[in-house]
C-alpha positions in Angstrom: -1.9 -16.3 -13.2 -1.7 -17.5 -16.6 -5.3 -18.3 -16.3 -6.8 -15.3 -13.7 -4.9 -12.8 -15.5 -4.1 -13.4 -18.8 -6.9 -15.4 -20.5 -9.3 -12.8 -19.1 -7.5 -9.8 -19.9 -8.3 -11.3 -23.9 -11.7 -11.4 -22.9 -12.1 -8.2 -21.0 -10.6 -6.0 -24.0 -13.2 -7.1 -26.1 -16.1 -7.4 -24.0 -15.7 -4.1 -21.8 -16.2 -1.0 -22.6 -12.4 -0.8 -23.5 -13.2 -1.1 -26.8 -16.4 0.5 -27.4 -14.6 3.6 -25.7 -12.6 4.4 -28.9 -15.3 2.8 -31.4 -13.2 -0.3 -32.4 -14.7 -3.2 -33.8 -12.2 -6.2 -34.0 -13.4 -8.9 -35.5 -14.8 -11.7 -33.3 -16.0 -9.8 -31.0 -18.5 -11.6 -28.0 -21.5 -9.4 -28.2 -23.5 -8.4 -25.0 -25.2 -11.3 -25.1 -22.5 -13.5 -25.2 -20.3 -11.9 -23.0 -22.9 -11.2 -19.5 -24.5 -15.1 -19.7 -23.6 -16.5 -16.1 -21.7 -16.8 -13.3 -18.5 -17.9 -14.9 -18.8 -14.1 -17.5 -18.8 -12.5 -14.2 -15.9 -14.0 -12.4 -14.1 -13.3 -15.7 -14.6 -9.8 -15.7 -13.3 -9.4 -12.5 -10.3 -11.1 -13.3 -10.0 -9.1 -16.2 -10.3 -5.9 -14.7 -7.5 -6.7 -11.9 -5.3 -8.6 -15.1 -5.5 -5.0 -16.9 -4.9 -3.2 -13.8 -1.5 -4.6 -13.7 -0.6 -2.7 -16.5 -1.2 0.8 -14.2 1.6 -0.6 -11.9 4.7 1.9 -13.1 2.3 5.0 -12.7 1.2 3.9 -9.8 5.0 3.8 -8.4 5.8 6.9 -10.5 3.3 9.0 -9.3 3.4 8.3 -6.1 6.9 7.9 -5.3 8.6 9.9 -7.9 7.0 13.2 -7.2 7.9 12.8 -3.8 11.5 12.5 -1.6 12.6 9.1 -1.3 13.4 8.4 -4.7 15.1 9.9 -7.5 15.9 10.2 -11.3 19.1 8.6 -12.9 21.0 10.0 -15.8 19.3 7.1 -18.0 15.6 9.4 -17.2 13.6 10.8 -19.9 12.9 14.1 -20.2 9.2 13.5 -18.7 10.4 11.5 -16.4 13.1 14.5 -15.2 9.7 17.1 -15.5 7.8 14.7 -13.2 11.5 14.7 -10.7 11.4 18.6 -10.8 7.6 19.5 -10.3 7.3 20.9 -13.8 5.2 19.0 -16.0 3.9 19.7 -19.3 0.9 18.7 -21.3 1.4 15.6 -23.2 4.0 14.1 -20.4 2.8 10.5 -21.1 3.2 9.5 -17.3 1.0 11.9 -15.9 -1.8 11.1 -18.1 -4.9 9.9 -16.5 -5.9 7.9 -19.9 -5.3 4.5 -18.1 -7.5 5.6 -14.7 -10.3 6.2 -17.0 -10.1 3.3 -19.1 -9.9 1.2 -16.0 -12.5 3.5 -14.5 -14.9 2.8 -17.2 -14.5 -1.3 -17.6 -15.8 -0.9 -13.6 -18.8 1.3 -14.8 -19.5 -1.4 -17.3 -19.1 -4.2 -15.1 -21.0 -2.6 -12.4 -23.7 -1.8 -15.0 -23.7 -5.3 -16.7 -23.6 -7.5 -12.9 -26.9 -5.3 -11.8 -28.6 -6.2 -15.1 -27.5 -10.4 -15.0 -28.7 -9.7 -11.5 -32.1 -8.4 -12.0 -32.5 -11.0 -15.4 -31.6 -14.2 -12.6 -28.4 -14.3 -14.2 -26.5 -14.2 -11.1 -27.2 -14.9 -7.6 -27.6 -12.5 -5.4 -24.2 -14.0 -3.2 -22.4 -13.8 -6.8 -23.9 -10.5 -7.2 -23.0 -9.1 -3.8 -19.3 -10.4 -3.8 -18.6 -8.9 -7.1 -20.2 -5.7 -7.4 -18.5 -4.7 -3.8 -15.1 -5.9 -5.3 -15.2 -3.8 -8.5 -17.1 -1.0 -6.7 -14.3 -1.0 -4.3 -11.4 -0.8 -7.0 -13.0 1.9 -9.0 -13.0 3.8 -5.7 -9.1 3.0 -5.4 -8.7 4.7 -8.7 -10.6 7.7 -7.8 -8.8 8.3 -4.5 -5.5 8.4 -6.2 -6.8 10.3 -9.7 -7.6 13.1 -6.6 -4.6 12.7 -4.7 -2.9 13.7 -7.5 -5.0 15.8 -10.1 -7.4 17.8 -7.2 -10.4 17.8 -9.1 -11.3 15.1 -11.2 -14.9 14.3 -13.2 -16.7 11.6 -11.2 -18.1 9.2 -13.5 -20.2 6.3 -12.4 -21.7 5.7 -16.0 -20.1 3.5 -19.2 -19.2 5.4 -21.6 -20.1 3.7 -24.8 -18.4 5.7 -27.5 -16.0 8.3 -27.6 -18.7 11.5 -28.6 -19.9 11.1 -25.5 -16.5 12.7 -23.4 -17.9 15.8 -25.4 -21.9 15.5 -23.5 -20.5 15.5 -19.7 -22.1 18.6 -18.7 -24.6 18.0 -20.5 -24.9 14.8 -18.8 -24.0 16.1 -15.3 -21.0 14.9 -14.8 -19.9 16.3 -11.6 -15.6 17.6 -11.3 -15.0 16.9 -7.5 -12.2 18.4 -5.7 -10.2 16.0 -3.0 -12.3 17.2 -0.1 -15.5 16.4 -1.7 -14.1 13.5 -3.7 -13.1 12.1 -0.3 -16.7 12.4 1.3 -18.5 11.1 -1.8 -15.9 7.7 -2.2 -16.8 6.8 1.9 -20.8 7.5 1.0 -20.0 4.8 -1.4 -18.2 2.3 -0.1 -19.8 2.3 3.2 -23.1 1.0 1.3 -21.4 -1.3 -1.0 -23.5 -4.8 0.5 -20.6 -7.1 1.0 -17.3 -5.7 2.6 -15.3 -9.3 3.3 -13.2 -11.2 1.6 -14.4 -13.6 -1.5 -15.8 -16.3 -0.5 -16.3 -17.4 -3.9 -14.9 -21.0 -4.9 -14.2 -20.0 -8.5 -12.7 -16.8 -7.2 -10.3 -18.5 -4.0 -9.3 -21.7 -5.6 -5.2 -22.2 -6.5 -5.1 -21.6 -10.3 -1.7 -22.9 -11.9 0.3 -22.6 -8.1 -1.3 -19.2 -7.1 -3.2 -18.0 -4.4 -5.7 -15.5 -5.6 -7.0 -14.7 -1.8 -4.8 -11.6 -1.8 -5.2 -10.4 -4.9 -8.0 -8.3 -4.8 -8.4 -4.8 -3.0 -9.2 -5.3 0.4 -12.8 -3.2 1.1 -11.4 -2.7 4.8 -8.4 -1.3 4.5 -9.9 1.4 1.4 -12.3 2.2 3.7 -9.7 2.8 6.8 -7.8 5.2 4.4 -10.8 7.5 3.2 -11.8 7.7 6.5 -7.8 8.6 7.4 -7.9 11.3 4.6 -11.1 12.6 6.1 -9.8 13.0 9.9 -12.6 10.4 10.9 -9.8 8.8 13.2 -12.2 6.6 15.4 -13.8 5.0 12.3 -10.0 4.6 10.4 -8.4 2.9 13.0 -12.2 0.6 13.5 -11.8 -0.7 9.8 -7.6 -1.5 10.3 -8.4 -3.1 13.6 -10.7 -5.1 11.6 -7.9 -6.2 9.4 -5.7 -7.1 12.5 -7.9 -9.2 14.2 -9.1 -11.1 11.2 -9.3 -15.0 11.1 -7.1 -16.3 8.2 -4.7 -19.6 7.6 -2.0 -17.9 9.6 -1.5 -18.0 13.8 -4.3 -15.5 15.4 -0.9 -13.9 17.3 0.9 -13.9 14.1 -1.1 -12.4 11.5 -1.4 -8.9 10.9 0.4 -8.2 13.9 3.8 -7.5 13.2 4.8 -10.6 15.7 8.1 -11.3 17.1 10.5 -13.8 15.8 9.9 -17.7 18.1 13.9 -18.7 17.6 16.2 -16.0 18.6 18.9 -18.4 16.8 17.0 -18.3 13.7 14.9 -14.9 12.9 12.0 -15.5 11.5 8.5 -13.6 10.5 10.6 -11.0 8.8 12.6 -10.0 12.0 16.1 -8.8 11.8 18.9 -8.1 14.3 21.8 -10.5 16.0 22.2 -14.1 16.6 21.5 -14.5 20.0 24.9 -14.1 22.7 26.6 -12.0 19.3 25.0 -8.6 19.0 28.2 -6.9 19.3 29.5 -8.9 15.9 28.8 -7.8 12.6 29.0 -10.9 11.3 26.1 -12.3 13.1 23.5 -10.4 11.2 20.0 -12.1 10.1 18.4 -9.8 7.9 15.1 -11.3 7.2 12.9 -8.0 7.1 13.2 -7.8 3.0 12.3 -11.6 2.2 9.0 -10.6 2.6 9.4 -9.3 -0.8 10.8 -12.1 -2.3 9.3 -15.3 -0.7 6.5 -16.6 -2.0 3.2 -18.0 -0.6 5.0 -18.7 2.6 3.0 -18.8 6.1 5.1 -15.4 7.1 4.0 -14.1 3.8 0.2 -14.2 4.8 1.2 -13.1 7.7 2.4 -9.8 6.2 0.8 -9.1 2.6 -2.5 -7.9 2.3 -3.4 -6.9 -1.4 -0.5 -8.1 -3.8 -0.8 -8.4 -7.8 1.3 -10.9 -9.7 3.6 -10.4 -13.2 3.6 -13.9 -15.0 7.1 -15.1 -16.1 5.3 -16.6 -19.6 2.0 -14.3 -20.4 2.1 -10.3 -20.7 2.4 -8.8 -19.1 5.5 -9.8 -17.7 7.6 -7.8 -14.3 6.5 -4.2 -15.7 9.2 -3.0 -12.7 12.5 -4.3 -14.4 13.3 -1.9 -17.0 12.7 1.3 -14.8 14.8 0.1 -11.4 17.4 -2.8 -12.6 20.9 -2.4 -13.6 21.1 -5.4 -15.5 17.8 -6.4 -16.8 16.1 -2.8 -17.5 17.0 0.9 -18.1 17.5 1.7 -15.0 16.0 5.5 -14.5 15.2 5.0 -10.8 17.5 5.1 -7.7 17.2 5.7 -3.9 17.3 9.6 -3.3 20.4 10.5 -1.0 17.8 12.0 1.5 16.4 8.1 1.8 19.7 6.6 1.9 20.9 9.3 4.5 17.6 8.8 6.2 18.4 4.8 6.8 22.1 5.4 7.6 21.3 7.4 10.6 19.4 4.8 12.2 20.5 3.6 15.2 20.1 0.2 16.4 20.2 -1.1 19.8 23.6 -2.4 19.8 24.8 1.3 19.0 25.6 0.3 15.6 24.8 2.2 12.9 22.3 2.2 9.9 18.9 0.3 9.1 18.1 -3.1 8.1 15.3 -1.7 5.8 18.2 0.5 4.0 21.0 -1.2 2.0 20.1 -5.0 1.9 16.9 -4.3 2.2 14.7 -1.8 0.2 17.7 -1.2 -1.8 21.6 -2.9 -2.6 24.4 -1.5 -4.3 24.9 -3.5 -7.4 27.7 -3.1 -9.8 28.4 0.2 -8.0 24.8 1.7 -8.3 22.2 2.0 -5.8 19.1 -0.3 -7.3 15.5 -0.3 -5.9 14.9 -4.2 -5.0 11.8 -4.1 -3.6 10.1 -4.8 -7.2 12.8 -6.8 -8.9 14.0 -9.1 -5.7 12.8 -12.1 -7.6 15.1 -11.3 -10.1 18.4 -13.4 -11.4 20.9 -13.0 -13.8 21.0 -16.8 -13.5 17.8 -17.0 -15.1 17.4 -13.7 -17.3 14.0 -15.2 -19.0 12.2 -15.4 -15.3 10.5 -12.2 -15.4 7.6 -12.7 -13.2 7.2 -10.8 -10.3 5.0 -8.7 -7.8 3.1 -5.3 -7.5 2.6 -4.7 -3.9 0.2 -2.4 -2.8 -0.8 -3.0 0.9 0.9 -5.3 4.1 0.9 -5.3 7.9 3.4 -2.7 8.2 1.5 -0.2 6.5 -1.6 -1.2 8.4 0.0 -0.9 11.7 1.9 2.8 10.9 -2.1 4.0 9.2 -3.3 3.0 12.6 -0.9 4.6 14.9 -1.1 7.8 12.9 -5.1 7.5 13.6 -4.6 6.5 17.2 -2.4 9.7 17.7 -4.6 12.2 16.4 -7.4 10.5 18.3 -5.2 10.9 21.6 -4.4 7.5 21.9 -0.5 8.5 22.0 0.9 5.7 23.9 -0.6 3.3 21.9 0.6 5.6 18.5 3.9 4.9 20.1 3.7 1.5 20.8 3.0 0.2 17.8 5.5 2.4 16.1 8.3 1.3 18.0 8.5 -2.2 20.8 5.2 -3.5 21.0 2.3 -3.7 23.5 3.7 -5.7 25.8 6.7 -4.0 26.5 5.2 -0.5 26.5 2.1 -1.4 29.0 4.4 -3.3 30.9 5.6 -1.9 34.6 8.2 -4.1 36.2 8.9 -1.1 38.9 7.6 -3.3 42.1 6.8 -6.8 43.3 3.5 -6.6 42.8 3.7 -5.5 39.2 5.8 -8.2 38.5 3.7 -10.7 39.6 0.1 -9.2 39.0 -0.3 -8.4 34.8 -3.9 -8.4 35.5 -3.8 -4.5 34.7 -0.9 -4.5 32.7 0.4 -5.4 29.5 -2.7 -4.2 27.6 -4.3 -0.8 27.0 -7.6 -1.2 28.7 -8.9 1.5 26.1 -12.3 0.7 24.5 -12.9 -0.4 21.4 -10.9 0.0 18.3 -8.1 1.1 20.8 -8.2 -2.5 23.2 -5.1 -4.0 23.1 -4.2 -6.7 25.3 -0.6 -7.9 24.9 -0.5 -10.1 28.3 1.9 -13.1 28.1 2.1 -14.5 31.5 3.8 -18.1 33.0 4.3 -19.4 36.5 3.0 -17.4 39.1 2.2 -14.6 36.7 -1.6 -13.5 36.7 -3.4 -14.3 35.2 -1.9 -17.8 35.0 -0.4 -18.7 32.1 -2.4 -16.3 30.0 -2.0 -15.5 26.0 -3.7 -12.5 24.8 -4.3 -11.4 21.3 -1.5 -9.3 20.7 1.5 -10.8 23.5 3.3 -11.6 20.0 2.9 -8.1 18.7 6.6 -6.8 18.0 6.3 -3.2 17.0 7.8 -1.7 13.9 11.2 -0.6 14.9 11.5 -3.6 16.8 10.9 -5.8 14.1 14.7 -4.8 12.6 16.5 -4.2 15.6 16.3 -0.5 16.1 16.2 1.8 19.2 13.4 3.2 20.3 12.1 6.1 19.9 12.1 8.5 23.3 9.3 11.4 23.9 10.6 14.5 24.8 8.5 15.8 27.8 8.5 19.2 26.7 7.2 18.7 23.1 3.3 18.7 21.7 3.4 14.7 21.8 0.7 14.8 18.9 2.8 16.3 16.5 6.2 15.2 17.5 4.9 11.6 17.3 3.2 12.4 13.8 6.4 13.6 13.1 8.2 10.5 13.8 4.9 8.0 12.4 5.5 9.5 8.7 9.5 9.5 8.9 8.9 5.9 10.4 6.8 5.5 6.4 9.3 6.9 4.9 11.9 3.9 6.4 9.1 0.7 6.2 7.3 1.6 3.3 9.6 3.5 0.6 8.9 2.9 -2.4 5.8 0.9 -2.0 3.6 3.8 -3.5 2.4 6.0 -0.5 4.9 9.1 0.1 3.2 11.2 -1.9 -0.1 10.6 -0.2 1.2 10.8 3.1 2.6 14.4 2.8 -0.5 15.5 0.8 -2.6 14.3 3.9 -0.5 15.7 6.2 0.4 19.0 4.8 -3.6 19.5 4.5 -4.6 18.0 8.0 -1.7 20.9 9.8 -2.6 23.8 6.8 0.9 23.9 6.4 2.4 23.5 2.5 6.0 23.8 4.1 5.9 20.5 5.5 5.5 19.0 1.8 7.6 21.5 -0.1 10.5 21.3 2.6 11.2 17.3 2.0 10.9 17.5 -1.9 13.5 20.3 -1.5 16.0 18.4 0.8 15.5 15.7 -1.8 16.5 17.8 -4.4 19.0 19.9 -2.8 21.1 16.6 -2.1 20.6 15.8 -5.4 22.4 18.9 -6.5 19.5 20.2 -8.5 20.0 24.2 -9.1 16.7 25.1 -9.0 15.9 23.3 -6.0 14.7 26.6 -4.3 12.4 27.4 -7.0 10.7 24.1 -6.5 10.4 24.8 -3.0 8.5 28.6 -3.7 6.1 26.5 -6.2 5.5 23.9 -4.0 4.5 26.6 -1.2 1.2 27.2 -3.8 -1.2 24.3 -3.0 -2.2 25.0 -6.5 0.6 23.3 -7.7 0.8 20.1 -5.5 -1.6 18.8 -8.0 -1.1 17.7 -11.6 -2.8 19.1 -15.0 -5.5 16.8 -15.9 -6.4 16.9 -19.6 
């Protein structure tokens, strides 16, 4: 890190168009020249770009998750922060400005701009030029998707703007202001032309700089892709790019990664499973709870297994774990907590020994520390022991996400079973159909989906006189999501709309794997659009705020009712 994100962030901020964008002119500046020479300029604005992106980590969480139900405001929160809590920001509220979307916007404009022109001058290669004009076109996508999600309608700009008098010429310059919808349709136009969608094959961009791994460090083109087409009901073509992401080859087992696998030693969980030593599920005291190290292990073979797009906080150059001072107790602040309807949420899970409660609640996305509830996700790398360790991780996309994006695709496509499946105890055990003889000894038809393509699953794990003999297919590992951490299943009701009940229970199951982790407020946008129902958003934030004994919690409801004011004032 010290050397992908630091070093070029100094270089970036005075080679981008950060600068020229408020008409400073620091001394020893790199002119154009200097700065867009070769290969090496290029792979240090990208690094750069991602180095300053760290810096848009608290909003991102803020935004997202703040504005939403799972978590909530203590009495150490600002004023703004409390406005943001209560739905009723007002201009100048520091968190909700979109200064840092643009500024980030714009260094992509100008690298975009700058990687064309060392392009067409013989600069770059076209391979160099391919690989890093998809990446930065990718992430400046990123940022618009979430400038829509929450502002509505947001000025598209795909220029760089060189000095500040120039914010006063977009209609003159037609500069178009694109609601979501149209946003939405304009970002997959984009991305889906972009000429290199993979992962950096790059040496200078994949090689171990000072003990890290940069391979997931950068947005993954797949996944971005999978999520616009999500937001735009394209359901086939989502769950198409997240299949892609399953099934693709890394370092890690072909049945472990990105597949959510089961644990090999049932005396020793592992691959971030949780539940009961084996022979002592009915003692407490037996518990392995190995679900949360995911977020603080490091570079670990489960860890590939898992993470998909992480950024990394240097303990020694700036910026440093940007997360301590809003969730820790003891290191930071501490103006974020778990809301009581989260917390209630975990505590009513049920696991399959009857006992109560939710490995992915206290101990894992959260722990009660010096009699507060503290958010650990962000801070789990975190010790008293060693206060001046303040490195750390911004985590933005994993296989549990993946798989709960591509069950709520599957479902709306019709593909409920499999919806379910993923959702809750895997492929092979849902497929499977141990009701005669024959089943039990034939898998030939069994154990996998036999859907086409992205919808093929085949879970088959047979031994003996199994058919077919001895046979390993793709996904026989895959573990399902509740399954992972021990808890029941999830039953059907046969007299229910299975679409919506189980898009019901996908997003609640989001709310339990992924709090915090920046997506609640996108996934009750998208859903309250996709039914044309505002309640289903403006019920949860007032539950949240109901439990959190806020008076006006009604009120919030009524103005959350308006789908005029789901969305933030952008200045």
């Amino acid at each position: 890190m010290k050397k992908i994100l630091y070093i070029p962030i100094l270089l970036i901020i005075v080679i981008s168009s950060c600068n020229k964008f408020f008409d400073v002119e620091p001394e020893n500046v790199l002119t154009d020249e200097k700065a867009h020479r070769n290969k090496y300029d290029a792979d240090a604005i990208v690094k750069g770009i991602y180095g300053k992106l760290l810096y848009l980590a608290p909003q991102y969480v803020i935004l997202n998750e703040l504005r939403a139900d799972l978590m909530d405001i203590t009495e150490n929160a600002d004023q703004y922060l409390r406005d943001i809590n209560y739905h009723d920001v007002k201009p100048g509220n520091p968190y909700t400005s979109s200064k840092l979307f643009y500024s980030l916007i714009n260094d992509c404009n100008d690298a975009l701009y700058n990687f064309t022109k060392m392009y067409n001058e013989l600069k770059i290669n076209r391979n160099v030029y391919v690989q890093h004009f998809s990446n930065i076109g990718a992430l400046r996508s990123w940022l618009y998707l979430q400038l829509a999600i929450h502002y509505g309608k947001v000025p598209y700009i795909t220029f760089p703007v060189t000095n500040v008098s120039d914010l006063n010429k977009l209609d003159s310059l037609n500069v178009p202001v694109l609601p979501l919808d149209v946003m939405i349709d304009t970002l997959i136009n984009f991305v889906e032309k972009l000429p290199y969608k993979d992962l950096y094959t790059l040496s200078s961009m994949t090689l171990y700089i000072d003990g890290y791994n940069p391979r997931l460090m950068y947005i993954d083109k797949d996944f971005l892709l999978g999520d616009l087409y999500l937001w735009k009901g394209n359901y086939t073509k989502a769950a198409t790019c997240y299949k892609r992401i399953m099934e693709r080859s890394t370092n890690v087992n072909i049945y472990d990664s990105y597949k959510i696998p089961y644990a090999g030693d049932p005396y020793n969980l592992d691959k971030y499973n949780s539940g009961y030593v084996r022979y002592y599920s009915q003692d407490v005291n037996s518990v392995l709870n190995h679900w949360p190290l995911m977020f603080s292990e490091f570079q670990t073979t489960n860890y590939y297994g898992e993470w998909i797009w992480v950024l990394y906080f240097d303990d020694i150059y700036p910026p440093q774990n940007l997360f301590l001072d809003y969730f820790s107790n003891v290191a930071g602040s501490y103006v974020f907590k778990p809301s009581k309807v989260a917390i209630d949420n975990w505590n009513s899970q049920i696991q399959q020994n009857n006992f109560p409660g939710d490995f992915r609640g206290e101990g894992g996305s959260y722990q009660v520390i010096y009699g507060k509830p503290v958010i650990t996700k962000y801070i789990a790398n975190y010790s008293s022991d060693n206060p001046f360790d303040r490195s750390g991780k911004w985590f933005l996309k994993r296989a549990g996400e993946l798989h709960i994006r591509f069950a709520e695709a599957a479902n709306r496509d019709g593909k409920h079973k499999l919806a379910y499946a993923l959702i809750n105890y895997g492929i092979r055990y849902t497929f499977d159909d141990n009701s005669t003889e024959q089943n039990r000894i034939d898998k030939t038809n069994l154990q996998r989906t036999l859907d086409p393509p992205p919808y093929d699953f085949d879970g088959r794990m047979t031994s003996g006189t199994q058919l077919p003999l001895n046979y390993r297919g793709t996904y026989h590992r895959n573990n399902g999501i509740r399954n992972r951490v021990y808890m029941r299943r999830l039953d059907v009701p046969s007299n229910v709309d299975s679409l919506m009940f189980l898009e019901d229970k996908i997003i609640d199951e989001a709310a339990l794997e992924l709090a915090y982790e920046g997506q609640r407020w996108g996934d009750l946008l998208r859903i309250a659009m996709r039914r044309n129902d505002p309640s289903f958003l403006a019920e949860k934030i007032y539950q949240k705020l109901l439990k959190s004994g806020y008076a006006k919690a009604d009120e919030v409801r009524e103005k959350l009712m308006n789908k005029n004011n789901w969305f933030l004032p952008l200045k």
